[in-house]
TORKOL-4160 file (C-alpha; in steps of 0.2 Angstrom, whole numbers, padded with zeros to 4 digits, m for minus):
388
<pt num="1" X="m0052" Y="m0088" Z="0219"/>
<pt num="2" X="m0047" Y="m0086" Z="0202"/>
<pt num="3" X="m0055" Y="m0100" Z="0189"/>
<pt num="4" X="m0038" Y="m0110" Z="0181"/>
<pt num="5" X="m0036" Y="m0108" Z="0162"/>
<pt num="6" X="m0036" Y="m0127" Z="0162"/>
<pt num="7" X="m0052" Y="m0128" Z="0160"/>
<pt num="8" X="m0056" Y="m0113" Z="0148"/>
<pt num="9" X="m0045" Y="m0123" Z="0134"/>
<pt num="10" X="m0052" Y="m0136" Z="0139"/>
<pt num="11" X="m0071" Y="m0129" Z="0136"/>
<pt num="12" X="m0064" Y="m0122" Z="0120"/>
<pt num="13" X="m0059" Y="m0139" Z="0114"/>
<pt num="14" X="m0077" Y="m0148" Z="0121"/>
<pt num="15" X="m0087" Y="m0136" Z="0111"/>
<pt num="16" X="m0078" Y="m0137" Z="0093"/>
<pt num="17" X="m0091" Y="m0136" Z="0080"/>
<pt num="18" X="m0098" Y="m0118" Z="0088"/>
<pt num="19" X="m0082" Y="m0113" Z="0091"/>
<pt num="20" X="m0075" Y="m0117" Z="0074"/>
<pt num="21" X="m0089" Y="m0107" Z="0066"/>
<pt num="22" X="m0087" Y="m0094" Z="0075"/>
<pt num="23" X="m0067" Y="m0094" Z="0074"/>
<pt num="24" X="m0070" Y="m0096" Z="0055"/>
<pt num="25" X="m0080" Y="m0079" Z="0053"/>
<pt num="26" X="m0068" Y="m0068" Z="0061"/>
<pt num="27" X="m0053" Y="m0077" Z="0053"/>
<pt num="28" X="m0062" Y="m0070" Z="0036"/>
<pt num="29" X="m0066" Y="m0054" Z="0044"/>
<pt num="30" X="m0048" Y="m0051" Z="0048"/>
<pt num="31" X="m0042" Y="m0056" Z="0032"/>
<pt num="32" X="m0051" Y="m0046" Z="0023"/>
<pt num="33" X="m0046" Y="m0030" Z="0034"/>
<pt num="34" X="m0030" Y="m0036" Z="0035"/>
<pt num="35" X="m0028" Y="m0037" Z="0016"/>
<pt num="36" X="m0037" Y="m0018" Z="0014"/>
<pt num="37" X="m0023" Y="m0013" Z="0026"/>
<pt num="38" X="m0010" Y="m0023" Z="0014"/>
<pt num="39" X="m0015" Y="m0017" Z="0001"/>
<pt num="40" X="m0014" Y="0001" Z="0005"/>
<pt num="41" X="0004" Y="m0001" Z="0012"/>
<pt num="42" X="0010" Y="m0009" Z="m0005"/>
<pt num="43" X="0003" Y="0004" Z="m0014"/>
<pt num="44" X="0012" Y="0017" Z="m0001"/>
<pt num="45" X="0029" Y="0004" Z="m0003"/>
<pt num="46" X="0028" Y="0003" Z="m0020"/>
<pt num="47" X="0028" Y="0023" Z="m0024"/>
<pt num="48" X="0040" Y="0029" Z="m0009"/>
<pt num="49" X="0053" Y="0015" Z="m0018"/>
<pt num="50" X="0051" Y="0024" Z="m0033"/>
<pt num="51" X="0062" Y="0039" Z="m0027"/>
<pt num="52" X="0079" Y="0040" Z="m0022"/>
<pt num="53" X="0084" Y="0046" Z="m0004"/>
<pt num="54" X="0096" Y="0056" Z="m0011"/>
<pt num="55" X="0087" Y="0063" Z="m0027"/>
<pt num="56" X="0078" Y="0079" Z="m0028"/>
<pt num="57" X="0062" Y="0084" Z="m0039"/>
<pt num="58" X="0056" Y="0101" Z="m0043"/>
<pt num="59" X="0038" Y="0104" Z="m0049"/>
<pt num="60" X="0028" Y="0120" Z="m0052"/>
<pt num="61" X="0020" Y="0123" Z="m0033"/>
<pt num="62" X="0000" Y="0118" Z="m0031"/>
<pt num="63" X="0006" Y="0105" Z="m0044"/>
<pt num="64" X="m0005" Y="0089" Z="m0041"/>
<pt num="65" X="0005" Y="0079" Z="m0050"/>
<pt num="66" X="0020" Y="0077" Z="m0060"/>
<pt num="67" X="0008" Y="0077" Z="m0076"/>
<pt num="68" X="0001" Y="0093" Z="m0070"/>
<pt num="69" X="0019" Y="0103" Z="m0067"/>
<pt num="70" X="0028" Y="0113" Z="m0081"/>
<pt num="71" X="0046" Y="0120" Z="m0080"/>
<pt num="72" X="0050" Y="0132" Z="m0095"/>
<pt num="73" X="0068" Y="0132" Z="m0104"/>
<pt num="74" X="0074" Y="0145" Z="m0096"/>
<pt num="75" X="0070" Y="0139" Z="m0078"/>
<pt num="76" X="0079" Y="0124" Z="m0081"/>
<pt num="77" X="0096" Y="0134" Z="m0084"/>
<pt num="78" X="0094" Y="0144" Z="m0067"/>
<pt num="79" X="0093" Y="0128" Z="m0058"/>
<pt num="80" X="0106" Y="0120" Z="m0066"/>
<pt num="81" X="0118" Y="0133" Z="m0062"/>
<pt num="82" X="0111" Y="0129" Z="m0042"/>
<pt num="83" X="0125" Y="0124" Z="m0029"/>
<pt num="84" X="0127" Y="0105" Z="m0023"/>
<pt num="85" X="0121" Y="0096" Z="m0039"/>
<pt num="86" X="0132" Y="0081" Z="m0043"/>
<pt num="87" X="0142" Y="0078" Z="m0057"/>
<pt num="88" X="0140" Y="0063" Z="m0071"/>
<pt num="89" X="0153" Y="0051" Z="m0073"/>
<pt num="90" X="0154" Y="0063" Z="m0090"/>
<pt num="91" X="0156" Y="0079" Z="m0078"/>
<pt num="92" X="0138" Y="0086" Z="m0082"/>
<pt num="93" X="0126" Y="0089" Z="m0069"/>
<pt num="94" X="0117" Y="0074" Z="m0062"/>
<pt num="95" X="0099" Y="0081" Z="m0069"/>
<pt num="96" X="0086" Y="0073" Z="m0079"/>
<pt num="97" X="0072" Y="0086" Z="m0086"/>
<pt num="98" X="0056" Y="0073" Z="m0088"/>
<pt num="99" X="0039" Y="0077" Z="m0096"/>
<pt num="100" X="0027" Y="0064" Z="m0088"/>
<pt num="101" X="0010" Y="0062" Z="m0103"/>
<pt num="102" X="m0004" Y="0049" Z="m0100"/>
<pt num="103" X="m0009" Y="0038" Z="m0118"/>
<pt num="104" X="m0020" Y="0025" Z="m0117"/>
<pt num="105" X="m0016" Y="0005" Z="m0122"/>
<pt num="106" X="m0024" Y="m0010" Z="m0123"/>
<pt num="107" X="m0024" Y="m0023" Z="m0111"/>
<pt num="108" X="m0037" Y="m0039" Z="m0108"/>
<pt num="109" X="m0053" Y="m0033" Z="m0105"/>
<pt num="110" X="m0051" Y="m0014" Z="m0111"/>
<pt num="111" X="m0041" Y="0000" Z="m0110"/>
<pt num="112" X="m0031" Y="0009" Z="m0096"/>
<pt num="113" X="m0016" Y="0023" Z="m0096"/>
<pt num="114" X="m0001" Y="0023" Z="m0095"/>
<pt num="115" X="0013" Y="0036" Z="m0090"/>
<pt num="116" X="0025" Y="0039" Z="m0103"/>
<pt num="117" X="0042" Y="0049" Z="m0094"/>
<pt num="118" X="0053" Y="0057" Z="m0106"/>
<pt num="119" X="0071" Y="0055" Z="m0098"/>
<pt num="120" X="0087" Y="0064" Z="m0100"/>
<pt num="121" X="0102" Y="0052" Z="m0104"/>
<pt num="122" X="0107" Y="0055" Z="m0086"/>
<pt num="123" X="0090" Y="0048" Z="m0080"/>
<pt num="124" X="0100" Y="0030" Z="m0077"/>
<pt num="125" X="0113" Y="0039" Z="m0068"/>
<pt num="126" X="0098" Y="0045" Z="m0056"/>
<pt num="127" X="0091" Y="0029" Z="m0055"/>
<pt num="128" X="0103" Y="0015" Z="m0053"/>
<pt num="129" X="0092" Y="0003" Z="m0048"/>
<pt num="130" X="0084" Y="0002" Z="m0065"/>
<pt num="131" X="0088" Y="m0015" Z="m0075"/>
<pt num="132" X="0089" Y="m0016" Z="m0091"/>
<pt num="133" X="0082" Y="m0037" Z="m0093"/>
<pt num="134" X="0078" Y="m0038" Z="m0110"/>
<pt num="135" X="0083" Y="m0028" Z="m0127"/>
<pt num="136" X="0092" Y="m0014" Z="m0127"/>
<pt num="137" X="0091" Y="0004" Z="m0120"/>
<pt num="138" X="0082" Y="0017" Z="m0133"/>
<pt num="139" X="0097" Y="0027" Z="m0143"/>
<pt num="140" X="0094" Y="0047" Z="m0141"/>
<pt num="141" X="0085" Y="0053" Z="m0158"/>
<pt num="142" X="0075" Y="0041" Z="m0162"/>
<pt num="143" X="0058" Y="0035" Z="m0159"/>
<pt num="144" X="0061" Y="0020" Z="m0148"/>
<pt num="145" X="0054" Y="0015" Z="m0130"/>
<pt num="146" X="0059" Y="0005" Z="m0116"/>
<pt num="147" X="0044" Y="m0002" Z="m0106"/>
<pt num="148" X="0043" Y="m0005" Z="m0086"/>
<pt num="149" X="0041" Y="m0025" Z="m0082"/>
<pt num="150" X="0022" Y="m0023" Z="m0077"/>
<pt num="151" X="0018" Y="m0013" Z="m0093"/>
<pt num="152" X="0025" Y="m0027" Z="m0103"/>
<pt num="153" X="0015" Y="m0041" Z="m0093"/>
<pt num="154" X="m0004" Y="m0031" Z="m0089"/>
<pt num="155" X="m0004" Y="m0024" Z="m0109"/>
<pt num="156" X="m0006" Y="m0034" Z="m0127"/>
<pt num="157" X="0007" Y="m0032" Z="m0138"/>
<pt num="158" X="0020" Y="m0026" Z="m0128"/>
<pt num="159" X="0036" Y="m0036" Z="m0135"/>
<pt num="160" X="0052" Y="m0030" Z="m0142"/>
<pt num="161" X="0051" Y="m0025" Z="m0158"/>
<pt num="162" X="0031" Y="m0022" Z="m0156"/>
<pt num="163" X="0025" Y="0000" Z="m0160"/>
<pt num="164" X="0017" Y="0009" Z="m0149"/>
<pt num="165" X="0007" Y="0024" Z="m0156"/>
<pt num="166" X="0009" Y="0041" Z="m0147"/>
<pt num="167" X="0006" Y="0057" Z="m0156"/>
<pt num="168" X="0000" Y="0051" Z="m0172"/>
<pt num="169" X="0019" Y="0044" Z="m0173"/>
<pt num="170" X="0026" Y="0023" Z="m0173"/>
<pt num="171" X="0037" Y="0022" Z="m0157"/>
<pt num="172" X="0047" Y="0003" Z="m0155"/>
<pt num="173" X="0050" Y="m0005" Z="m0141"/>
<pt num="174" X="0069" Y="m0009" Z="m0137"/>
<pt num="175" X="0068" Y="m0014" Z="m0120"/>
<pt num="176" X="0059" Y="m0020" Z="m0104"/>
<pt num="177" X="0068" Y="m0013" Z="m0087"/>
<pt num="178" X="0063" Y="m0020" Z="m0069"/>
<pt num="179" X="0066" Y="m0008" Z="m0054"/>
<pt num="180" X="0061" Y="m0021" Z="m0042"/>
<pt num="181" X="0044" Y="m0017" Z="m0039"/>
<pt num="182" X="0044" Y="0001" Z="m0041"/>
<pt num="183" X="0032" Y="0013" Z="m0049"/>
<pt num="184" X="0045" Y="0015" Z="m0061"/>
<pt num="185" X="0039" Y="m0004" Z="m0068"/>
<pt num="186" X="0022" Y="0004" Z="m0073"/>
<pt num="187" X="0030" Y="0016" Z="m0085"/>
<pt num="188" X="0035" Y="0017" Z="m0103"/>
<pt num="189" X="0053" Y="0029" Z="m0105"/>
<pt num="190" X="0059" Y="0039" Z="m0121"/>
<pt num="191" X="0070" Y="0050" Z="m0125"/>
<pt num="192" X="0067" Y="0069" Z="m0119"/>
<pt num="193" X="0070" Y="0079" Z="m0135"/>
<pt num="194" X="0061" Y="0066" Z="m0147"/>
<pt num="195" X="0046" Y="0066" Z="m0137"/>
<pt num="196" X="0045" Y="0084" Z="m0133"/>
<pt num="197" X="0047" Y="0088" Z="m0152"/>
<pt num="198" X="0033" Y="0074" Z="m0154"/>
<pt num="199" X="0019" Y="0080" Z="m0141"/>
<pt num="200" X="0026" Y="0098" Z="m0147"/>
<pt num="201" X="0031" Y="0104" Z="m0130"/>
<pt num="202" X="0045" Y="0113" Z="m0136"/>
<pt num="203" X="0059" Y="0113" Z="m0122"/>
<pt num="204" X="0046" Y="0113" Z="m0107"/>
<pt num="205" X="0047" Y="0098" Z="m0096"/>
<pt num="206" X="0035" Y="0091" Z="m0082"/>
<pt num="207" X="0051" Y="0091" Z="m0067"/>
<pt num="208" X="0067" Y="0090" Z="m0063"/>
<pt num="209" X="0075" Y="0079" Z="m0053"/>
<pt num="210" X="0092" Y="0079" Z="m0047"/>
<pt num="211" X="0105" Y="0072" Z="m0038"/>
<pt num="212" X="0116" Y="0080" Z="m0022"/>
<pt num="213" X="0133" Y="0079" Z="m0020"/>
<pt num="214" X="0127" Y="0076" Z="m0002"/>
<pt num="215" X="0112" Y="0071" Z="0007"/>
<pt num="216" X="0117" Y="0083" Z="0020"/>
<pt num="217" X="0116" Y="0097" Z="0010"/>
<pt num="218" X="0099" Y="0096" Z="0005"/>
<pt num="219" X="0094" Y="0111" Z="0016"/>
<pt num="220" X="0108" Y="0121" Z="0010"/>
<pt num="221" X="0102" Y="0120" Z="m0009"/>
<pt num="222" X="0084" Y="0124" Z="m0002"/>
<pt num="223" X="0091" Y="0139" Z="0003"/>
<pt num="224" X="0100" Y="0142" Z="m0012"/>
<pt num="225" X="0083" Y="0139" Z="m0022"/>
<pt num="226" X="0073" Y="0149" Z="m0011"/>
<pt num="227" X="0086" Y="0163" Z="m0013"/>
<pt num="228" X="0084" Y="0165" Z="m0032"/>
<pt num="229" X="0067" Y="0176" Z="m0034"/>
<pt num="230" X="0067" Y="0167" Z="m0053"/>
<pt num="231" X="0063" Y="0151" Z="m0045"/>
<pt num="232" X="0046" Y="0157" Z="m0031"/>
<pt num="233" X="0034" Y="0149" Z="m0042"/>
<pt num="234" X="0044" Y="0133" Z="m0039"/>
<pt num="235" X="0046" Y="0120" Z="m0023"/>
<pt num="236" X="0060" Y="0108" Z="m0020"/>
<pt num="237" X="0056" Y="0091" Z="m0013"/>
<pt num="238" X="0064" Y="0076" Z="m0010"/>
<pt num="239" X="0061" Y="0064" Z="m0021"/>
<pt num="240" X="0055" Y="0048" Z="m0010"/>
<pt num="241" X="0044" Y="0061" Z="m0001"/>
<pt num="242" X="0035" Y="0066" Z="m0017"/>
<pt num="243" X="0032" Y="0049" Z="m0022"/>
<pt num="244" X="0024" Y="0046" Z="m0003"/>
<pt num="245" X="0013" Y="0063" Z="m0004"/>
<pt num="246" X="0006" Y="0053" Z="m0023"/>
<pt num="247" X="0002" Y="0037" Z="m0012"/>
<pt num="248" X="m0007" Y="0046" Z="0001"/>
<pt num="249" X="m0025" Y="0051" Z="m0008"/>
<pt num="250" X="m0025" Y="0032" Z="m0016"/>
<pt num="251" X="m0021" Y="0023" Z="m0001"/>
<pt num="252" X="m0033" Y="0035" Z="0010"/>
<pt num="253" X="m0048" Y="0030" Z="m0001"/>
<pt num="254" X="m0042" Y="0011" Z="0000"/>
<pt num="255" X="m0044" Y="0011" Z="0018"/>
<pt num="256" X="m0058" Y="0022" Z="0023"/>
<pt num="257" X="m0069" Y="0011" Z="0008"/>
<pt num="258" X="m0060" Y="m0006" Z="0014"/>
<pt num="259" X="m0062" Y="m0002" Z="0032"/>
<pt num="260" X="m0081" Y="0006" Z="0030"/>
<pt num="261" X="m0084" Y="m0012" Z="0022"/>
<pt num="262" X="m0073" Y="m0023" Z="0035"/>
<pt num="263" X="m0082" Y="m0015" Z="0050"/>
<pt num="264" X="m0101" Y="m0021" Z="0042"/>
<pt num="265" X="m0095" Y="m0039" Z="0042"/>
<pt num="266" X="m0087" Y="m0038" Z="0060"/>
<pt num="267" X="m0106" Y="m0037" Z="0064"/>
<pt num="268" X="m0106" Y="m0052" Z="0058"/>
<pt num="269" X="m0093" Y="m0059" Z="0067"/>
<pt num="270" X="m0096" Y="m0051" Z="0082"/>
<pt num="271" X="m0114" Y="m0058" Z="0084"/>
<pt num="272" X="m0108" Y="m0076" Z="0081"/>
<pt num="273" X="m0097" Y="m0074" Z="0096"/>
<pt num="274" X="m0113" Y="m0067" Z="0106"/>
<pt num="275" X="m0122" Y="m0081" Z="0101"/>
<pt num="276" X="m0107" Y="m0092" Z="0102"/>
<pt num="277" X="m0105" Y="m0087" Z="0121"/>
<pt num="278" X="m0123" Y="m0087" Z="0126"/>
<pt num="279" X="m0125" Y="m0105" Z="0121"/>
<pt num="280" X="m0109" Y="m0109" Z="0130"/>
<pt num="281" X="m0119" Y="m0100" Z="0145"/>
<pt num="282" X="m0134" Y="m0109" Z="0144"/>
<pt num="283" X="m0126" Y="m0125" Z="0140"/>
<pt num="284" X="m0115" Y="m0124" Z="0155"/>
<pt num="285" X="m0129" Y="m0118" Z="0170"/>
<pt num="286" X="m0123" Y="m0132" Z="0183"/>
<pt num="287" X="m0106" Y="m0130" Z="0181"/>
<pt num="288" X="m0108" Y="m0111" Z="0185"/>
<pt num="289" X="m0119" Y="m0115" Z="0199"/>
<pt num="290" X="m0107" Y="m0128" Z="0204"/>
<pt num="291" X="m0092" Y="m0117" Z="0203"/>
<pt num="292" X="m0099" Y="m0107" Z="0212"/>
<pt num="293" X="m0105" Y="m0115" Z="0225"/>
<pt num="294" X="m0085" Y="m0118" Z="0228"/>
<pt num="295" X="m0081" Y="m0101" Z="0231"/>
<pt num="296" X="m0077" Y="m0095" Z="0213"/>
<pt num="297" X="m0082" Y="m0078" Z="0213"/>
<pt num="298" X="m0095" Y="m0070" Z="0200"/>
<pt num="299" X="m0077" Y="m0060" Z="0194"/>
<pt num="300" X="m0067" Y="m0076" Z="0191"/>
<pt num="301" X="m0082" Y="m0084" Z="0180"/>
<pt num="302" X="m0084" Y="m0067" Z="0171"/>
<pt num="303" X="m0064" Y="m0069" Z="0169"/>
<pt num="304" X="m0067" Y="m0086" Z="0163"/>
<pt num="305" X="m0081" Y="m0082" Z="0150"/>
<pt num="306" X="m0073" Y="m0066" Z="0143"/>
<pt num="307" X="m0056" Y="m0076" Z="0140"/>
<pt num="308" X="m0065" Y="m0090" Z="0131"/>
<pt num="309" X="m0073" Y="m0079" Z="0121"/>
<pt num="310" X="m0056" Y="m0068" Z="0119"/>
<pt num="311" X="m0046" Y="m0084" Z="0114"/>
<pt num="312" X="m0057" Y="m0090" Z="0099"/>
<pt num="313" X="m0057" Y="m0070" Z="0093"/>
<pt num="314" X="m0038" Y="m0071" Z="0094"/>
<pt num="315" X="m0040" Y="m0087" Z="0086"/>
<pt num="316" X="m0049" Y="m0085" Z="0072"/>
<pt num="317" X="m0037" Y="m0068" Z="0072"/>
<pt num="318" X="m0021" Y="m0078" Z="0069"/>
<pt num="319" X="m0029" Y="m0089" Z="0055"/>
<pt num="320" X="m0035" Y="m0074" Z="0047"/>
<pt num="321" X="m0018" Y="m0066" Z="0046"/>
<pt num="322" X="m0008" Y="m0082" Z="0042"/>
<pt num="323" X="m0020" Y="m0083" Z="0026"/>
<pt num="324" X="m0019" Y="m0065" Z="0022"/>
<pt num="325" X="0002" Y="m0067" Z="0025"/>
<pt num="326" X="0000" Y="m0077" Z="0003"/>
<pt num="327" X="m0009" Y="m0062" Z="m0003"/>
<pt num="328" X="0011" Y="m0054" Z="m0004"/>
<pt num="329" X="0013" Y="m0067" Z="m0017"/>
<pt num="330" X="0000" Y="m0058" Z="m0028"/>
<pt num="331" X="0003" Y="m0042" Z="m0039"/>
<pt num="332" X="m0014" Y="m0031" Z="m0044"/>
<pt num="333" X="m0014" Y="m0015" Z="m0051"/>
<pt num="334" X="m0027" Y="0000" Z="m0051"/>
<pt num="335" X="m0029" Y="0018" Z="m0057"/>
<pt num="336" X="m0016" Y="0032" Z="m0048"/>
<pt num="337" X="m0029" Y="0046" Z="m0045"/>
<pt num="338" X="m0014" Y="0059" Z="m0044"/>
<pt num="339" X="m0008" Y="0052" Z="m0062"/>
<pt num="340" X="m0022" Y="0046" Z="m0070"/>
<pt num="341" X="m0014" Y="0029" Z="m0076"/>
<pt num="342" X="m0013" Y="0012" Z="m0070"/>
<pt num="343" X="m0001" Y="0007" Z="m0058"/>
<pt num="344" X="0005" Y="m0012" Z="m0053"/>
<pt num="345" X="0010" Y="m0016" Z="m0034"/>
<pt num="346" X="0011" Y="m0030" Z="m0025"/>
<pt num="347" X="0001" Y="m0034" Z="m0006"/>
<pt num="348" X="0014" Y="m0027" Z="0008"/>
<pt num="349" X="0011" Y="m0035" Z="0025"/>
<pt num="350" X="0020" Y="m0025" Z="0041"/>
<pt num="351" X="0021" Y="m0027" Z="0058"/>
<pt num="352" X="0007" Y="m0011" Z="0060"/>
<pt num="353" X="m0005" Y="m0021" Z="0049"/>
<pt num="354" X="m0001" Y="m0038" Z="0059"/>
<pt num="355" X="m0005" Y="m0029" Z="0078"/>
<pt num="356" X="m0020" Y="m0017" Z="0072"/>
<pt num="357" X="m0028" Y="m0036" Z="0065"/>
<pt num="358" X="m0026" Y="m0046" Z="0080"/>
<pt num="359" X="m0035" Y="m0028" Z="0089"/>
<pt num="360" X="m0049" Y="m0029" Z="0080"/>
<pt num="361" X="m0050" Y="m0048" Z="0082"/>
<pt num="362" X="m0050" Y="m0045" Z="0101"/>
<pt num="363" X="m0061" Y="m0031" Z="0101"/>
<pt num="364" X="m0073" Y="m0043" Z="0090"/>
<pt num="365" X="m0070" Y="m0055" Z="0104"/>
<pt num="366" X="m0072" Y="m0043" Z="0117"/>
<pt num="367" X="m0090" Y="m0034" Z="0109"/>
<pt num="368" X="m0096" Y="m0055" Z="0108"/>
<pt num="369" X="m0092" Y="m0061" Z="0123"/>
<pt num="370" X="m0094" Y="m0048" Z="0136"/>
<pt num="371" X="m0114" Y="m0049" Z="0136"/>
<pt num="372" X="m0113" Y="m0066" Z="0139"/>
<pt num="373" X="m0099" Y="m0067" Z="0153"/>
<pt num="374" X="m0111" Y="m0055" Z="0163"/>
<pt num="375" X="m0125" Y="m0066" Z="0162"/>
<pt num="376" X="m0115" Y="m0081" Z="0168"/>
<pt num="377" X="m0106" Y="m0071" Z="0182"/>
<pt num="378" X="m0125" Y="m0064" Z="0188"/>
<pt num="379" X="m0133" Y="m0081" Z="0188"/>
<pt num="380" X="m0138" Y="m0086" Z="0206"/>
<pt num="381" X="m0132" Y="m0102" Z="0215"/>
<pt num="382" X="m0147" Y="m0111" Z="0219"/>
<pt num="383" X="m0155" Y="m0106" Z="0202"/>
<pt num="384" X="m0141" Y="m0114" Z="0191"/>
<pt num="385" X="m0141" Y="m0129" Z="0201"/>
<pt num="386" X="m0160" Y="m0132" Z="0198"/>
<pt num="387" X="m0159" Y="m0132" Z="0180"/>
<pt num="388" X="m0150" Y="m0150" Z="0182"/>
């Protein structure tokens, strides 16, 4: 005979101070793994929305990094000459040479770097969804800037019209752009040839990236780069899939750390339950005998127990992730280990994080509750009746 659930809610409710404090300490462990699991994902969001599904990059191979990849002159204009590159509105390829350097700037509380990308003028062509929402766009020649929205908000001094020194040289600001949340937002942009000729790098750039005619051609210029033995100590990627490959070491070391820390406070958690469950136990010694004595088997009060005990888990799960759910409102930012400088992203909640929470919740409930339910489904009839 199988125990109703009628009266494990109703338990749940008769018992509300232990079971609140209870519920409350795994609704704080979940919210924090929850949020270690956010935050990883908005880094991963934030970088794979830098790059365009159908835009190419090209670095030196082994390259860590676009800071760490260098394309000489003359490479350049072999791959320019590469079949299924698009064509500008202005009938030139649709490829922007960029050299990626670090500097360092003041913000509150010290300084951190910053990437500086020196763009080809058909940069914008490769990135439409960069905004331009304040000033105006740097004019080719000339020392001037435009700053990603997060640089202008995280760093001092960082309005139109305010120089920024790089090189020993006075760069203005022009601009601020917004690319809705990409790493774009954490990065200050110049003019190639001004700032090549600045950090003295003659005509060698970091990468290139590019633009198909087609998606479905990607393959098809792979082969066509592979092909030319000039180009062997060169790799061909796409361009949302480099920006993932950036995310991956960061947002490992976020988890492993936020996880390694999560899992000591389950502990926590989980032996508030136990004692939770075991005071439910001891408190309910004639109830058990009585149920008992009606033909409930030691199964069904097991059952009973272990869902009580799952209920608050899943609980104080819910809460943990309805409160974690407002950390998307936040933006935080933190040092790119593939770049070396600082990048701004904002919490990213799925529906991966939300299912792998409420499973640790339950396995929290599980772990606390299952010690307990034995000991009530093993107590003997005439024993529990006694202890009235």
């Amino acid at each position: 005979m199988a125990i109703p659930l009628k009266y494990t809610f109703k338990n749940f409710q008769n018992r509300k101070t232990t079971s609140i404090i209870t519920l409350v300490g795994i609704a704080l462990v979940v919210f924090v793994f929850a949020t270690v699991l956010m935050m990883a994902y908005g880094i991963q969001k934030t970088l794979v929305s830098t790059g365009s599904p159908d835009n190419v990059i090209i670095l030196r191979k082994a390259a860590n990094g676009e800071i760490s990849s260098i394309i000489d002159g003359e490479t350049q204009a072999v791959i320019r000459t590469l079949p299924h590159i698009a064509k500008t509105s202005e009938g030139t390829p649709a490829l922007s040479g960029e050299a990626v350097s670090v500097i360092n700037l003041e913000k509150q509380g010290g300084l951190s770097n910053v990437t500086v990308r020196a763009v080809s003028p058909e940069a914008r062509f490769l990135r439409p969804q960069i905004k331009l929402v304040e000033g105006k766009w740097f004019n080719p020649g000339l020392k001037e800037l435009v700053i990603g929205e997060s640089v202008q908000k995280n760093f001092t001094n960082m309005e139109i019209g305010s120089k920024i020194r790089i090189s020993g040289e006075n760069w203005t600001i022009t601009g601020i752009f917004d690319t809705d949340g990409s790493g774009f937002d954490s990065e200050i942009w110049a003019d190639a040839k001004e700032m090549l000729n600045a950090l003295n790098r003659g005509n060698s750039v970091s990468t290139l990236t590019l633009k198909l005619d087609d998606i479905e051609n990607f393959e098809k210029f792979k082969m066509a780069f592979a092909a030319d033995r000039r180009l062997t100590q060169f790799e061909v990627k796409g361009e949302q899939q480099f920006f993932e490959e950036q995310s991956e070491s960061l947002a490992m070391f976020i988890k492993v750390l936020g996880i390694f820390i999560t899992v000591i406070f389950s502990f926590g958690a989980t032996i508030g339950a136990m004692i939770t469950m075991y005071t439910s136990v001891a408190n309910r010694t004639v109830e058990i005998g009585t149920m008992r004595s009606l033909g409930f088997s030691r199964r069904s009060i097991l059952t009973a127990f272990l869902f009580e005990s799952l209920l608050i888990a899943l609980t104080g799960g819910l809460i943990g992730i309805f409160f974690a759910s407002f950390m998307q409102f936040f933006q935080i930012s933190t040092i790119n280990f593939n770049s070396f400088a600082e990048l701004s992203f904002k919490f990213a909640l799925n529906p991966d994080i939300i299912i792998s929470s409420l499973i640790f919740a339950v396995v929290m409930g599980f772990l606390g509750g299952f010690l307990p339910s034995v000991r009530a489904a093993r107590m003997k009839i005439v024993n529990a009746l006694r202890s009235s």
